[in-house]
C-alpha positions as CSV (number, residue, x, y, z in Angstrom):
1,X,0.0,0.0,0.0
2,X,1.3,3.6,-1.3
3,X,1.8,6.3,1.6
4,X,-1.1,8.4,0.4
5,X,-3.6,5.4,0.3
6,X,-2.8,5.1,4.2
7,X,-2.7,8.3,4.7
8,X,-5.9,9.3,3.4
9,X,-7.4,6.3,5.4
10,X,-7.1,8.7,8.6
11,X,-8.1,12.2,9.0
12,X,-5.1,14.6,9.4
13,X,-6.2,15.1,13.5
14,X,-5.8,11.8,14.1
15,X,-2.3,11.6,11.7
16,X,-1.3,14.6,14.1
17,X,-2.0,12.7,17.3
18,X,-0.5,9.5,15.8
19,X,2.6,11.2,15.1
20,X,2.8,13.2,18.0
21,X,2.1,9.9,20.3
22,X,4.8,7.7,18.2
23,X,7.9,10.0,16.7
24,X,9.7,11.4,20.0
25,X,12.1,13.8,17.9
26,X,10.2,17.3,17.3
27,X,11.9,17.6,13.6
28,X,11.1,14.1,13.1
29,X,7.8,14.9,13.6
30,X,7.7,18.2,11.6
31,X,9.3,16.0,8.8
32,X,7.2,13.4,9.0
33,X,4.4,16.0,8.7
34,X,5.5,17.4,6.2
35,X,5.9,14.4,3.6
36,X,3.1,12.4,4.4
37,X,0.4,15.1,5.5
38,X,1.4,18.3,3.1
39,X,3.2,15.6,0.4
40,X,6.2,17.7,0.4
41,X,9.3,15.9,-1.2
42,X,12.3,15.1,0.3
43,X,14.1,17.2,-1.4
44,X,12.2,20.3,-0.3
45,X,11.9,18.9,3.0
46,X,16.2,18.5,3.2
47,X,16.1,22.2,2.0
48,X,13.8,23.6,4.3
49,X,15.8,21.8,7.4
50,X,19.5,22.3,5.8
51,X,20.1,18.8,6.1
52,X,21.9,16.6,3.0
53,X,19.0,15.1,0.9
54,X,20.5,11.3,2.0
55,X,20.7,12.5,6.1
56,X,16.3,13.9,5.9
57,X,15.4,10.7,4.1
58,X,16.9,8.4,7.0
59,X,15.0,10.8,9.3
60,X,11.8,10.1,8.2
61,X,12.1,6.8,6.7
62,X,12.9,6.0,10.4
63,X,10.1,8.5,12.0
64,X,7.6,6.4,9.9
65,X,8.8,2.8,10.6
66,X,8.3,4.2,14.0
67,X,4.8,5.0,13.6
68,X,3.8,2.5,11.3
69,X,4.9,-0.1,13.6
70,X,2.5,0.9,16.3
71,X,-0.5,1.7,14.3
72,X,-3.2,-0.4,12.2
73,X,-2.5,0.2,8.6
């Protein structure tokens, strides 16, 4: 299943809590937010933060393992 097909399978309050509740680092979060709620790319996501395009996607590859393994896809 593609991000936005889970995604839209939740409203974006309940994303927000999700992600609040799971991903303990604040720009984690932020991140995460931004690509899977506002569907942001990575690339304007590593801009945004400064970080190396390589260094964000770890981030939030690892923020959403994190909250995809505590949540009912």
């Amino acid at each position: 299943m593609r991000n936005r097909e889970i995604v839209d399978n939740k409203s974006r309050s309940e994303w927000c809590e999700l992600i609040f509740e799971w991903v303990h680092n604040s720009e984690d979060r932020k991140m995460l937010e931004l690509y899977l709620l506002d569907d942001i790319s990575v690339s304007d996501i590593s801009k945004r933060f400064g970080y190396s395009l390589e260094w964000t996607q770890q981030r939030i590859s690892r923020a959403k393992k994190q909250l995809f393994n505590h949540i009912k896809l």
